[in-house]
Structure formats: structure tokens, C-alpha cells
VEXBAKE-649878 format. One record per residue (C-alpha): x, y negated, z negated; residue in one letter; chain. Coordinates in nm, 2 decimals. Layout:
// VEXBAKE-649878
c1,c2,c3,res,chain
X,Y,Z,a,A
...
***
This chain:
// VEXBAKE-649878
c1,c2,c3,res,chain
-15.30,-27.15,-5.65,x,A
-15.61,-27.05,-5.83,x,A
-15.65,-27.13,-6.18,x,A
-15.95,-27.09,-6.41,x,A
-16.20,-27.32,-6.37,x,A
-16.30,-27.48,-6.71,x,A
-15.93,-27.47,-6.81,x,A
-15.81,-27.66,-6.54,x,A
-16.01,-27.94,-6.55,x,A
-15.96,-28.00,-6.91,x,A
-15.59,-27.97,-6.88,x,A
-15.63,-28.22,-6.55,x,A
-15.79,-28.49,-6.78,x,A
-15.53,-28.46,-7.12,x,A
-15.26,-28.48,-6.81,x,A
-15.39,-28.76,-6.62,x,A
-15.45,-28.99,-6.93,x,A
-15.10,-28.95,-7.07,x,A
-14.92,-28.91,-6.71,x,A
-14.75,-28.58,-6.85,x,A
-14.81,-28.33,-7.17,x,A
-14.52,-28.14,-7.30,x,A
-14.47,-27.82,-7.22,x,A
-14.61,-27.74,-7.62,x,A
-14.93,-27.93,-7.53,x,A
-15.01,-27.72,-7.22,x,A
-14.90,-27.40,-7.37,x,A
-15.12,-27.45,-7.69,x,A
-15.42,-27.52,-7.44,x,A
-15.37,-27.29,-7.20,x,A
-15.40,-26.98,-7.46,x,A
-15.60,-27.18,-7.76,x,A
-15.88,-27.43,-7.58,x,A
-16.22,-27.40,-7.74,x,A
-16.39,-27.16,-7.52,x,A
-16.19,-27.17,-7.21,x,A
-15.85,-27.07,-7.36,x,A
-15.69,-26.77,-7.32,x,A
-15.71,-26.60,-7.64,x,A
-16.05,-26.77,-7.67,x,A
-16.22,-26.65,-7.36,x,A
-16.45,-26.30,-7.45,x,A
-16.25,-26.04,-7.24,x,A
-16.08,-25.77,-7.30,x,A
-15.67,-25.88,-7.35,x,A
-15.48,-25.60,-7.50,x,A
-15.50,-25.21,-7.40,x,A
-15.49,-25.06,-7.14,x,A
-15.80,-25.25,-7.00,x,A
-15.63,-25.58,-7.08,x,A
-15.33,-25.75,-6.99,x,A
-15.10,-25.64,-7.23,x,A
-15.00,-25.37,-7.47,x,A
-14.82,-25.43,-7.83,x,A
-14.74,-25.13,-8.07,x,A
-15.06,-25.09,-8.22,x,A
-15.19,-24.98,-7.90,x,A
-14.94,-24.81,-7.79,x,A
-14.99,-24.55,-8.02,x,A
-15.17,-24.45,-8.35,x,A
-14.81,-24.35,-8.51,x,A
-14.69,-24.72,-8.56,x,A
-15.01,-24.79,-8.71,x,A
-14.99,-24.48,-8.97,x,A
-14.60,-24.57,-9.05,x,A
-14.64,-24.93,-9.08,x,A
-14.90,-24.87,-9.29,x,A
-14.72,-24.64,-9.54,x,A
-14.43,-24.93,-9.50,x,A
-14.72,-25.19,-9.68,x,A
-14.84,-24.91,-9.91,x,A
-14.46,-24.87,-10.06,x,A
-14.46,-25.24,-10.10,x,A
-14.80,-25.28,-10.25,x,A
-14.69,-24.99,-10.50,x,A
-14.36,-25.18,-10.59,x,A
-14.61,-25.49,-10.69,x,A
-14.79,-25.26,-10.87,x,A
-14.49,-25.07,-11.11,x,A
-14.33,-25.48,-11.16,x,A
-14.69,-25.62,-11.25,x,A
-15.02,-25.44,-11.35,x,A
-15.19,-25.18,-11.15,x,A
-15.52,-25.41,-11.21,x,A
-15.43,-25.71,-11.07,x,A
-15.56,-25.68,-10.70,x,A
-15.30,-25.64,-10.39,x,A
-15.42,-25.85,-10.18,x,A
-15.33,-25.86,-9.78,x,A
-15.36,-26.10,-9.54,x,A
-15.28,-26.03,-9.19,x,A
-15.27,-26.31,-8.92,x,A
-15.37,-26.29,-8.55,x,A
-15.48,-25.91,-8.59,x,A
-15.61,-25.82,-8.23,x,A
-15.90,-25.55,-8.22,x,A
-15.81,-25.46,-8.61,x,A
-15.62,-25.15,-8.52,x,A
-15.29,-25.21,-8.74,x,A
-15.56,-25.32,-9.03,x,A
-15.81,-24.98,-8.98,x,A
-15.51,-24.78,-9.03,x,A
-15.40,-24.99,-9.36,x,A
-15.74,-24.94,-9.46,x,A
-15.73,-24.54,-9.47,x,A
-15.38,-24.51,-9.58,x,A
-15.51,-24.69,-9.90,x,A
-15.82,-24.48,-9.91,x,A
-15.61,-24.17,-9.87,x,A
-15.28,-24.25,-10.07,x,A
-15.30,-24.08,-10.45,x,A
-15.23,-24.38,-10.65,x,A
-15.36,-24.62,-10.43,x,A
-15.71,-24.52,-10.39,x,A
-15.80,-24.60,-10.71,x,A
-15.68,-24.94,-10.72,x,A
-15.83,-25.29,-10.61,x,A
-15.75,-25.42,-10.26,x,A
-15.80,-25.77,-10.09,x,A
-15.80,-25.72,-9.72,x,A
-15.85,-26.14,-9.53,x,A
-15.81,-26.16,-9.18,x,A
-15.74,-26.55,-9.04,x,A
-15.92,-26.48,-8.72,x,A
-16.07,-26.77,-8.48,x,A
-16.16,-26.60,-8.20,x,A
-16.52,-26.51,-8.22,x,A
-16.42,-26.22,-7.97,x,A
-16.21,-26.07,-8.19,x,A
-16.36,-26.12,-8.50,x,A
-16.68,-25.92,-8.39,x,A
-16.41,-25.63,-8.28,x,A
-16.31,-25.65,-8.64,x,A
-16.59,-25.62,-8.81,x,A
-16.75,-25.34,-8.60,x,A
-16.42,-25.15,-8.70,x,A
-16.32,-25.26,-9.03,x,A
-16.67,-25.32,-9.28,x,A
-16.71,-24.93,-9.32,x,A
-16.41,-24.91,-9.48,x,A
-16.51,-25.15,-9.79,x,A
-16.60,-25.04,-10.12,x,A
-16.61,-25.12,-10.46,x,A
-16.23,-25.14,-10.49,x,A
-16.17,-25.29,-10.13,x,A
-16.28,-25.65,-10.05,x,A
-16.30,-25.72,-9.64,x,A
-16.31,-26.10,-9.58,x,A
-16.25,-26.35,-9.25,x,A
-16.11,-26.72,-9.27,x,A
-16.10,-26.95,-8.99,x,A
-15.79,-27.08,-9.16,x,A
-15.52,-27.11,-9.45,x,A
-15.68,-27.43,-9.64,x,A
-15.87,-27.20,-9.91,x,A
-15.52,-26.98,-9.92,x,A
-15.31,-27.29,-10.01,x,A
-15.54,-27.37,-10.26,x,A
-15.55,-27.07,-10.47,x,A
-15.22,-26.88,-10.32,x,A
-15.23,-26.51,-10.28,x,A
-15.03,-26.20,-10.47,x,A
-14.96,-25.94,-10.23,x,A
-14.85,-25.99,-9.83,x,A
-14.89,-26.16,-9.54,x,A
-14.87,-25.97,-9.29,x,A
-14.84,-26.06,-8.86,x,A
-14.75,-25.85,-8.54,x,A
-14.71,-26.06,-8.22,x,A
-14.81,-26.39,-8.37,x,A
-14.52,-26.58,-8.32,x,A
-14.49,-26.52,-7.96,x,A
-14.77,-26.67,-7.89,x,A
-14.73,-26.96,-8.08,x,A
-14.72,-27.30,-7.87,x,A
-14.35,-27.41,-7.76,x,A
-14.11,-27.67,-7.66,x,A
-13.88,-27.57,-7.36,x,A
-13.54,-27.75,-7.34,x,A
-13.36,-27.75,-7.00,x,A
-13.02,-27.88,-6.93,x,A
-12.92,-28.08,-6.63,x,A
-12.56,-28.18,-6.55,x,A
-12.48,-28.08,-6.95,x,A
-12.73,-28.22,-7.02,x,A
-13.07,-28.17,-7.23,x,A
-13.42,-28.26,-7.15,x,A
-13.79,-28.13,-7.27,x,A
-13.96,-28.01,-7.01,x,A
-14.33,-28.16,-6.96,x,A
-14.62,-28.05,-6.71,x,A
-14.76,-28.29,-6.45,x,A
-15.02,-28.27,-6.21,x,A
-14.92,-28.19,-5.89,x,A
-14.95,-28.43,-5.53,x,A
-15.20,-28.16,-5.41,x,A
-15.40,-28.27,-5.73,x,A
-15.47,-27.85,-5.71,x,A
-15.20,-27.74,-5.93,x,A
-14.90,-27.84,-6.20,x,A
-14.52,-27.98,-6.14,x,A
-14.22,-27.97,-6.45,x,A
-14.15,-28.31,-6.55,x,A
-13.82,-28.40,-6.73,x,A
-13.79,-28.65,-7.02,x,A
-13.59,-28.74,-7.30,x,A
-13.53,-28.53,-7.58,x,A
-13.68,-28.63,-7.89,x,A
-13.50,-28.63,-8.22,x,A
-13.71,-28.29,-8.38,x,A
-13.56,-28.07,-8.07,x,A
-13.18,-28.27,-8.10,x,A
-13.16,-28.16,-8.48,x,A
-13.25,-27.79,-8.42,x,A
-12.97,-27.79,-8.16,x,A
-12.70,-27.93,-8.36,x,A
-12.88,-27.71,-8.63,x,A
-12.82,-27.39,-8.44,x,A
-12.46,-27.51,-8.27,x,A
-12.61,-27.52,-7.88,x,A
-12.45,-27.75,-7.69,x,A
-12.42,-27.79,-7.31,x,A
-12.61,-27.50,-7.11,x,A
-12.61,-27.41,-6.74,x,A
-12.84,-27.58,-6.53,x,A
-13.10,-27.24,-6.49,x,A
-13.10,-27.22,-6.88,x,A
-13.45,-27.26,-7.01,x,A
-13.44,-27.26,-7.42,x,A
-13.77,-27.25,-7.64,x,A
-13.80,-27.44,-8.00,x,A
-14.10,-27.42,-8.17,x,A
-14.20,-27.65,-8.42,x,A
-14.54,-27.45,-8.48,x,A
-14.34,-27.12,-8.53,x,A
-14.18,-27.32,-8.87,x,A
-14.49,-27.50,-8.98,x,A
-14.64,-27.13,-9.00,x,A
-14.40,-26.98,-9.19,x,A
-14.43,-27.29,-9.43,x,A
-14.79,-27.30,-9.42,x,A
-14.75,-26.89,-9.51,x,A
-14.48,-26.93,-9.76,x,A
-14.73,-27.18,-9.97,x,A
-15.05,-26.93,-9.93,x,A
-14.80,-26.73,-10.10,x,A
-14.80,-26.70,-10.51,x,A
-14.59,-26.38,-10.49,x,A
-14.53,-26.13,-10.34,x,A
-14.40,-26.09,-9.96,x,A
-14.45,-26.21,-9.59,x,A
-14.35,-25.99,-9.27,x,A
-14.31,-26.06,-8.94,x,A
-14.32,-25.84,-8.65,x,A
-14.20,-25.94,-8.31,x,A
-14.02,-25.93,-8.02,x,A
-13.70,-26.19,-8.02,x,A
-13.33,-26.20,-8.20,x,A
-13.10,-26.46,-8.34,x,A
-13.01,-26.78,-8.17,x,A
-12.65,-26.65,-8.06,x,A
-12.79,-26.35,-7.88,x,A
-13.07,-26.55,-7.78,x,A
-12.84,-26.71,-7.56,x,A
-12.72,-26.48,-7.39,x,A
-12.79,-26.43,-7.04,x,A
-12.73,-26.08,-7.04,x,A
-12.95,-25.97,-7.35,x,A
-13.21,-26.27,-7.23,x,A
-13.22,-26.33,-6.92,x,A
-13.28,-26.72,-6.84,x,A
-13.60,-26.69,-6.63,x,A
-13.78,-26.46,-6.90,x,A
-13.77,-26.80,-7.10,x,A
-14.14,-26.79,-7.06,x,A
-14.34,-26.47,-6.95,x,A
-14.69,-26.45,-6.84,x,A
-14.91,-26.12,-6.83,x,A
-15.18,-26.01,-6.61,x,A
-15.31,-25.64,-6.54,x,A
-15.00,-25.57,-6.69,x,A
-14.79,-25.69,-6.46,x,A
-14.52,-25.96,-6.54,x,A
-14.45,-26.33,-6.40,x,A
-14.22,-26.60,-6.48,x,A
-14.37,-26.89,-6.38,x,A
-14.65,-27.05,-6.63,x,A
-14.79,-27.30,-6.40,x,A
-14.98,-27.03,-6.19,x,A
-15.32,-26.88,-6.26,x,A
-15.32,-27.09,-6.58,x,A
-15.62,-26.94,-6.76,x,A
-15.58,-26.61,-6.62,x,A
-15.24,-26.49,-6.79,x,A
-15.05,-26.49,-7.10,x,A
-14.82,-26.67,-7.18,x,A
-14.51,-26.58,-7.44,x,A
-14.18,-26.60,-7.56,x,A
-13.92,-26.45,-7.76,x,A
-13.92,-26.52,-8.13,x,A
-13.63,-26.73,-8.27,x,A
-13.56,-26.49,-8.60,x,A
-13.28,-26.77,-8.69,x,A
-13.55,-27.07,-8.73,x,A
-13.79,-26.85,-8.90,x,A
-13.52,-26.74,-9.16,x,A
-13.39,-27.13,-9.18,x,A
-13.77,-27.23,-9.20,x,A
-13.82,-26.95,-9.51,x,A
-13.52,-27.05,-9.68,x,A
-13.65,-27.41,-9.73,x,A
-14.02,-27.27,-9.79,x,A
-13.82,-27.06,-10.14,x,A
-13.84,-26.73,-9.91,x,A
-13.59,-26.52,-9.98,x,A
-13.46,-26.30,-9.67,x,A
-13.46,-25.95,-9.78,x,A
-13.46,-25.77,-9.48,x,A
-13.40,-25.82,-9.08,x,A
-13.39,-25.49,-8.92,x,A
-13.52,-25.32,-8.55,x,A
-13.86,-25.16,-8.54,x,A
-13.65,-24.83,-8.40,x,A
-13.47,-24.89,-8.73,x,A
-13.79,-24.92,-8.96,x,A
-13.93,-24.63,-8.79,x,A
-13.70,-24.41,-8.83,x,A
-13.63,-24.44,-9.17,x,A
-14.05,-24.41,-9.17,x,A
-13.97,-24.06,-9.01,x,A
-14.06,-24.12,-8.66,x,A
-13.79,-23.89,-8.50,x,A
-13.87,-23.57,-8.72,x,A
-14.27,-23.64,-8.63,x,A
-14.12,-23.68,-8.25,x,A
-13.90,-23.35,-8.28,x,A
-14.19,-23.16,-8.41,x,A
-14.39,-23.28,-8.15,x,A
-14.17,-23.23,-7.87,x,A
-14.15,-22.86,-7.98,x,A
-14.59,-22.86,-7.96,x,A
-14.59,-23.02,-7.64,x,A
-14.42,-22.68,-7.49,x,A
-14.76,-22.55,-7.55,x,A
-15.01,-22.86,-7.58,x,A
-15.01,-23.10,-7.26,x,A
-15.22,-23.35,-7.46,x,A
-14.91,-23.35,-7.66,x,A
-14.67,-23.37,-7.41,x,A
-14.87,-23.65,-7.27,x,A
-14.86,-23.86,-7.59,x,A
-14.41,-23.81,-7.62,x,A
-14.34,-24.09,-7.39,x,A
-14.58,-24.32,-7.55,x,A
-14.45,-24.26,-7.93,x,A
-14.07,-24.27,-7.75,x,A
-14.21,-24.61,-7.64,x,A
-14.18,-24.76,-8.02,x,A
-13.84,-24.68,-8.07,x,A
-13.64,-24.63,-7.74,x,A
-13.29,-24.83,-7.80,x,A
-13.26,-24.95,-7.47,x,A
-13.59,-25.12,-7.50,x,A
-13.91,-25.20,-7.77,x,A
-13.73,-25.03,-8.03,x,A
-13.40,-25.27,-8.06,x,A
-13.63,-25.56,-7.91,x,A
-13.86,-25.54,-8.14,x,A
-13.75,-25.72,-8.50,x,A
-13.90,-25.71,-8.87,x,A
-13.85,-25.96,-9.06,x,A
-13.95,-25.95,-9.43,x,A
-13.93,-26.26,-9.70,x,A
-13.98,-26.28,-10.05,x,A
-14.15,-26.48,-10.31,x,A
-14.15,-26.48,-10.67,x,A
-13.90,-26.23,-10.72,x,A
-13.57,-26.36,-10.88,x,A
-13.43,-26.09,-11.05,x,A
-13.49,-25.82,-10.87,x,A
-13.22,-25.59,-10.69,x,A
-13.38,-25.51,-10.36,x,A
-13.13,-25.28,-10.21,x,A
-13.23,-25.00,-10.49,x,A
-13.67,-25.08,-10.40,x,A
-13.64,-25.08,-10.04,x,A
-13.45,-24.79,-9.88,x,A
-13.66,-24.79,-9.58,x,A
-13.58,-25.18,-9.47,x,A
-13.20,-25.09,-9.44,x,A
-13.12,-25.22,-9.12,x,A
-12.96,-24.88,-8.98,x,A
-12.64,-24.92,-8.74,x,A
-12.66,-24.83,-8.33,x,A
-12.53,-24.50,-8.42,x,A
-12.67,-24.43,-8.72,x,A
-13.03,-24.46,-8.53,x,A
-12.86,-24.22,-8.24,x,A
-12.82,-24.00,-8.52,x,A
-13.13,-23.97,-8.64,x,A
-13.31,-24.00,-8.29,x,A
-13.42,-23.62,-8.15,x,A
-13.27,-23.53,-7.78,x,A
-13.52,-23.63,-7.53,x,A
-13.47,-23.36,-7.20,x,A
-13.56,-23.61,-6.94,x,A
-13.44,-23.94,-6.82,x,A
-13.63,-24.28,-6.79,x,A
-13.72,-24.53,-7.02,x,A
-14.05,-24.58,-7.13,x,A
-14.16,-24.94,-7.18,x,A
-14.49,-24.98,-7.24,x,A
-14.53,-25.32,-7.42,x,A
-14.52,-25.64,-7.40,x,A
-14.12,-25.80,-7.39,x,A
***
């Protein structure tokens, strides 16, 4: 099996001087090795030249309504404090700077918000991407609007921000633990090297404490044998290391993933989608093949992320779908309208199944989960601020979604 050169051989020596990594260790340097990582390696990744696609790409619409989604918030901090204290955002892991360009001209373009002082900081390692940033993003700075790039959240925790932190897809990517069960059994899995010394092999071992205690945290006891269950530890040191960059204000998270109970089931999640891997947009299941070549990903556990804010002093205001956020954003009157100009426009009718894409029920839009925390508001009601983070019911969003004349259900992103 061929796997990227540079990667391999680095992963062959951490392997061969311990006997076995865990699952974590590979994962982390598979996608994050200096240089030969994935998501360090100067190629193209998302788009439709890449691997992968996530909302931003799929189309320009999520962009524009999760923008106005920040701008409400950012003019909430503005009525509760002082329109001249600076909103400042920092958005983590933020690709070719898509989602942040179309932040960018909301605020240049909104009435009130023009006019006010903006903090825009990107944590970005990847050199890659960080050029792709700057190239797209600089021309929108001004006077009022200050564009900046950390390699990491020490200068944050020092002097914590007012505003939000903002992330799409990060968690997924993070580095995890997988848990398999064997006889009722549960063991971590680790990655060996193989007896062709060409490729990798699962290794069991014990459990250690940190993964028991999330188990008996969560309620999971004995699984079937095929069940494959991801913990990460890195997905709560994140949030924490978030919630204390945080003076006040608010963090959101956007990704893919759900709740431990439905989490487990194999229905909803199927077990060998544990861990998925992406090239040319096409989908695998097994990360131990063309290691260097793919991504690898998982589904978000929502639960430890609210457990992990709740003992960071976040406060859980809302956990809704993105079908749910979008449409209270407007997205099925902007998709009516332009169903009606796509009788006359096939660039139009070209673009439907794309926006349809962010908020299909069957499929991105009910996967799909924003989650937004709070800091530094005690007193506040939030039901009568935040209208639009309602999580809406199944048939209230049926409701409010325009009839679509044709069948099929287009999934265009990464799940």
C-alpha cells in the first residue's frame, strides 16, 4: 500500500521506538507533522480541486448568513457595552479565508457596523494557508479593521479577548482516541507496524484511566464487537484553552457530529464511519492506507464539548442544526426566490442543488451542529437576544423549507 514518503518514515521511527503509538499519536501526525503532514503539506485540500468540501465552499450563501449570524452578535456586545470598545474575532483553522472575507464585507457593508472598530486574528500554522489568507483578506483592512495571524493562543491567554471565537470543521480534525470493545469489553486501539515492515496493523491495549472516566462520564458500557468509539482529549483541552482566551463575549463551533446517545447509534452513525478518510473526494474507512495522502476525521462529540464548557464557566446558550440556523437566517425564502430565477437563468438553476446542499434534512443540514457558549454574561435573558439560535423542530424546518420539484439528495460535503 502506498503511503507518502516523508510521512511514513517518520511515523516508522516514533512506532518502532515505542513498539506501538496510540491511535491519537498517529492521527495527530498523520495530518499535523512539520512539513510532511497532511494539513501541512502545500496542496490544494478543500474545493473542488482538493479533497474535500465544507460549507464555505459549498457556496457563497453560508458564508453571507453566517456572517450576518456574527454581525447580530457583535451588535448585541455593542448595545450591553460601548460601541467603542473593539469587537474583536478570532477564528480558528480558517481554510483559504473564505468564511472570514465574507465577515469582513458584511462589516464593511452593515449600517452600524461600518463605523465601528474591528479585531479580525486568525490562529493559522500552516504556511499554505496563511499565504491564501493574506492574499484574500489584507485589502479589506482599514483604519477601523485590524487583520492579524498567531501561530497560537499563548498571547490570547494572556490578555483574553472581548468578542468571539469563532471555528468551522476544527474539531473534526482534531487528534483522537478510538475505543473498541472485545468480548464486552474495552480497549484503545494503537497503530503498529506491520510484518511486511511496508504498512500499519491495529494493536489493542488497556484502557487508560482518562478514556474509563469519559465512559462512565457519558453512561457507555459494553458495545458490540464492530463498534469503534472516538474520545478526544484534544477536542476539551481546546475548548478550555478557548474558554480562557475568552474575557467575554462568545465561542461557536460549527461541525459535523451529535450527542453521545445518538452517537451511538448504529443507524444514525454507522460503526465503520468511526474514522473517515478523504481523497479526490471520494470516501474510505480505513486510516491505515495511503497515510499522507487522505484526510482523516471524525464526528464531533457535542456532549464533551458542552461538559468541557461547563467546567471552563461557558454557558451553553444554544445547540441547534445548521438547516435550523439557516433558516431562521432566511435561506429558504433566498432558495424560493431562486428557484423561481432559475426557470429563466441556468446559472441559477445550476447553483439550487448546491445552496439545497447546506440545509437538506436528510443530510448536511441536520448533520451539521452549532454550538454557541457564553462568557461574561450573567444576567442576561438570552431567549429575548437570540431569536435566530432557536433550535427549530423537524417540522417546523419542513415548514419553512420551499418544495424542491425533483428527487435526490445533494451531499456535497464532507460527513
Amino acid at each position: 500500500m502506498e503511503h507518502y514518503p516523508p510521512l511514513f518514515s517518520h511515523l516508522q521511527q516514533a512506532i518502532l521506538s515505542e513498539n506501538a503509538i496510540s491511535f491519537r499519536d498517529f492521527m495527530n501526525m498523520v495530518l499535523y507533522a512539520e512539513e510532511e503532514g497532511y494539513y501541512q503539506q502545500s496542496r490544494t485540500k478543500v474545493g473542488v480541486q482538493g479533497d474535500f468540501m465544507t460549507s464555505p465552499h459549498a457556496h457563497p450563501l453560508f458564508n453571507q448568513l453566517l456572517a450576518n449570524g456574527v454581525l447580530q452578535l457583535s451588535s448585541i456586545f455593542h448595545r450591553i457595552l460601548h460601541p467603542a470598545i473593539p469587537f474583536t474575532i478570532v477564528e480558528v483553522g480558517a481554510g483559504e479565508g473564505e468564511l472570514a472575507a465574507a465577515i469582513l464585507s458584511a462589516w464593511l457593508e452593515g449600517k452600524e457596523s461600518k463605523h465601528l472598530p474591528l479585531r479580525y486574528t486568525l490562529i493559522e500554522k500552516s504556511q499554505h494557508h496563511r499565504k491564501k489568507q493574506m492574499e484574500k483578506l489584507l485589502p479589506y483592512e482599514n483604519e477601523a479593521i485590524q487583520i492579524s495571524w498567531l501561530d497560537s493562543w499563548d498571547s490570547l491567554m494572556d490578555d483574553p479577548i472581548s468578542g468571539i471565537i469563532l471555528s468551522n470543521e476544527l474539531f473534526d480534525a482534531l487528534p483522537t482516541h478510538l475505543v473498541s470493545w472485545e468480548g464486552g469489553e474495552p480497549y484503545e486501539l494503537y497503530v503498529g507496524i506491520a510484518d511486511d515492515d511496508e504498512n500499519f496493523r491495529w494493536i489493542k491495549k488497556a484502557l487508560p484511566p482518562p478514556l474509563s472516566q469519559r465512559l462512565h462520564e457519558w453512561n457507555i458500557h459494553s458495545q458490540p464487537n464492530e463498534r469503534r468509539f472516538c474520545i478526544s482529549l484534544d477536542a476539551e483541552k481546546m475548548l478550555t484553552t478557548m474558554a480562557q482566551s475568552l474575557s467575554q463575549g462568545w465561542i461557536l463551533s460549527i461541525d459535523y457530529g451529535d450527542v453521545v446517545e445518538n452517537l451511538l447509534d448504529s443507524k444514525l452513525y454507522p460503526p465503520q464511519y468511526s474514522i473517515r478518510c478523504y481523497e479526490a473526494h471520494r470516501l474510505y474507512t480505513d486510516p491505515l492506507q495511503r497515510v499522507g495522502y487522505r484526510d482523516l476525521t471524525s464526528d464531533v462529540n457535542f456532549t464533551q464539548l458542552i461538559d468541557a464548557g461547563s467546567r471552563a464557566n461557558l454557558q451553553s446558550i444554544a445547540y441547534t442544526t445548521q438547516a435550523s440556523f439557516l433558516l431562521q437566517q432566511g435561506i429558504g425564502e433566498i432558495y424560493a426566490a431562486m428557484q423561481q430565477e432559475a426557470l429563466y437563468d441556468l446559472k441559477v438553476d445550476f447553483e439550487l442543488p448546491k445552496v439545497r446542499s447546506l440545509f437538506d434534512l436528510d443530510s448536511n443540514g441536520t448533520r451539521f451542529k452549532f454550538l454557541l457558549q457564553g462568557k461574561g454574561w450573567p444576567t442576561l435573558d438570552w431567549e429575548s437576544f437570540l431569536d435566530v439560535w432557536k433550535p427549530l423542530s423537524m417540522g417546523e424546518m419542513e415548514e419553512h423549507i420551499p418544495f424542491m420539484p425533483w428527487g435526490g439528495n445533494a451531499n456535497f460535503l464532507k460527513l
